[in-house]
Steps between C-alpha positions, in 0.01 A plus 500: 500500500604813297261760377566700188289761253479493149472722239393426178324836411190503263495863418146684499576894425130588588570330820934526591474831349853551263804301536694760750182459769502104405857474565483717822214283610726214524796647577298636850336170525802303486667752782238353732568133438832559596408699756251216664688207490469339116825262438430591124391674195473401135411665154469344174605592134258490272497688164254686253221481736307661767543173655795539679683708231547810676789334695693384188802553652489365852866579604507859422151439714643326740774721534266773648389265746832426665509887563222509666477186759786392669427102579245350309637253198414630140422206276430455139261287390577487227761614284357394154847399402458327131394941427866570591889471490585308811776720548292838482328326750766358770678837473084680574458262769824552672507851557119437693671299696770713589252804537345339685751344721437124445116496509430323156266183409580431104254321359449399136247350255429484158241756427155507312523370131313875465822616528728284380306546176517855477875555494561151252560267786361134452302387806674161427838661512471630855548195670863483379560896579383491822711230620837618303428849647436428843816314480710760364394765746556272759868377351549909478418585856665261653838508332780718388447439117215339328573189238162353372476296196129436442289471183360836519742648685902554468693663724908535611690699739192725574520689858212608619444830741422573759473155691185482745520521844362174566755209413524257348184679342174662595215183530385369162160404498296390242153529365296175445164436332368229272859300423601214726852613368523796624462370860752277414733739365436701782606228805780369278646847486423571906292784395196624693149471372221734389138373455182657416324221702136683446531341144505099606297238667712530821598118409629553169720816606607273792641221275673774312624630799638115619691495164669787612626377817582182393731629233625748782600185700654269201735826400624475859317827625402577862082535493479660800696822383244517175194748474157429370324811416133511452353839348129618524277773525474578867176748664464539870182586650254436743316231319496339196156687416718834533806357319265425188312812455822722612767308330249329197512781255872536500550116457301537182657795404805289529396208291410706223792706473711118494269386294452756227858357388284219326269639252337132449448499862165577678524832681612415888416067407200612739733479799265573749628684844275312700576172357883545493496599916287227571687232347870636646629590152511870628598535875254715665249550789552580839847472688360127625390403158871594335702350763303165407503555138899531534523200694290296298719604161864453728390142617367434148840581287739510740532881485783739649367800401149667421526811292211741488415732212305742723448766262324443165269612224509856576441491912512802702825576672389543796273155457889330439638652713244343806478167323870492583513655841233224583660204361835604697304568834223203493637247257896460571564536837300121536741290282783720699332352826454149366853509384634618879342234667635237298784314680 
């Protein structure tokens, strides 16, 4: 199993102080994933909001990253790609990848109708532009000259520069929620998956998850070279007693920030802390207690990866920064073991 971070930011000024401190805040914390052993990292795109719209353009992002670690893989997840040219956005997308000398997970997804709606994009149309534009960009950076003929989408002769690193192109993955399709899509294509499995019944995500391989198998695609990623919110302490009153208030903090998106929505859906730990939906607790929780979500869905957000709703740095020195020093090194012994 692979470990990962995530970083979909919900700003708090009173509590990430301005944008230069919240940017060097990840910058430094990122450093030390790279630093202790973390295969990857990932930000999101969002727009117009505090949740996760300070990093509205991930690749310029991104490409501050690759200076700054030297083996980690960068990921986007995800590019909201009916928001943009695809070309704009093979030709951003490359040049992380050269920066960064080949260390770049793509992935893509079709956004929040939020904000879709606010630059005159139809939450029905994005369906069609995600797929078109996912095949474009990877038509463009895989061969000399792109031809597409779509029916968004027209394009003939077009070179695209530079070319990334990684070839025939950097891994696609793509984000999956609520539409059976999408997994489809996704295994059809030989794409990677992204899940938000805290969302689902564990069953239902699971037969989601099974359409996704299946498809992956009928389009003549090798399983066992495909990722599942899992993200959650991820707290190491010493007990799960600790991990709710140290971690609690910054979960909340969290959900209201995401939440606030929704006006008609009650403030935080009275996501309790407490609740959320005990049932698994957030991993956290002592080292014992998140090396279970991890197994018991792998074995459930079939999982590849777990990616942690491990710093959220305004946290201390230095609180971040020990949630992830933990994790690396208690949590990993026992799926490394269990994956040495086996024969």
């Amino acid at each position: 199993m692979q470990f990962g971070a995530h970083y979909l930011p919900t700003y708090i000024p009173a509590l990430d102080g301005p944008e230069p401190e919240f940017y060097r805040r990840m910058f430094e914390q990122m450093e030390l994933l790279d630093q202790v052993g973390f295969h990857q990292v990932w930000v999101t795109e969002h727009h117009f909001h505090e949740y996760g719209g300070t990093i509205p353009d991930p690749a310029t992002f991104l490409s501050v990253v690759a200076s700054r670690t030297t083996r980690i893989r960068l990921g986007i997840a995800i590019v909201v790609l009916p928001l943009h040219n695809p070309l704009e956005v093979a030709e951003s997308y490359a040049m992380v990848d050269v920066i960064s000398g080949g260390r770049l997970n793509f992935g893509v997804g079709r956004g929040t109708p939020i904000e879709l709606e606010h630059v005159g994009i139809g939450y029905e149309d994005s369906v069609l532009r995600l797929r078109e534009g996912t095949e474009i960009i990877r038509q463009g950076w895989s061969g000399e000259a792109l031809d597409f003929n779509g029916k968004l989408f027209n394009y003939k002769g077009v070179r695209l520069l530079p070319k990334p690193v990684q070839r025939p192109h950097p891994p696609v993955w793509v984000a999956a929620s609520r539409s059976d399709d999408t997994y489809r899509w996704a295994g059809e294509q030989g794409f990677h998956l992204l899940t938000l499995p805290y969302m689902y019944e564990p069953e239902v995500l699971r037969n989601a998850i099974d359409h996704y391989w299946k498809a992956l198998v009928q389009a003549g695609h090798d399983p066992s070279t495909r990722e599942v990623l899992g993200k959650f919110h991820i707290y190491v302490a010493d007990s799960e007693r600790q991990a709710v009153a140290e971690a609690g208030p910054y979960l909340h903090n969290y959900w209201t920030v995401a939440d606030a998106q929704h006006p008609g929505r009650t403030a935080a859906r009275r996501l309790q802390a407490a609740e959320q730990i005990a049932r698994g939906n957030v991993i956290a607790g002592d080292p014992q207690c998140c090396i279970d929780l991890i197994r018991r979500w792998r074995d459930a869905l079939g999982l590849t990866i777990v990616s942690g957000t491990f710093y959220f709703g305004g946290m201390p740095q230095e609180m971040a920064l020990r949630n992830i020195r933990r994790f690396a020093a208690e949590v990993m090194p026992a799926f490394a073991e269990a994956e040495a012994i086996v024969p």
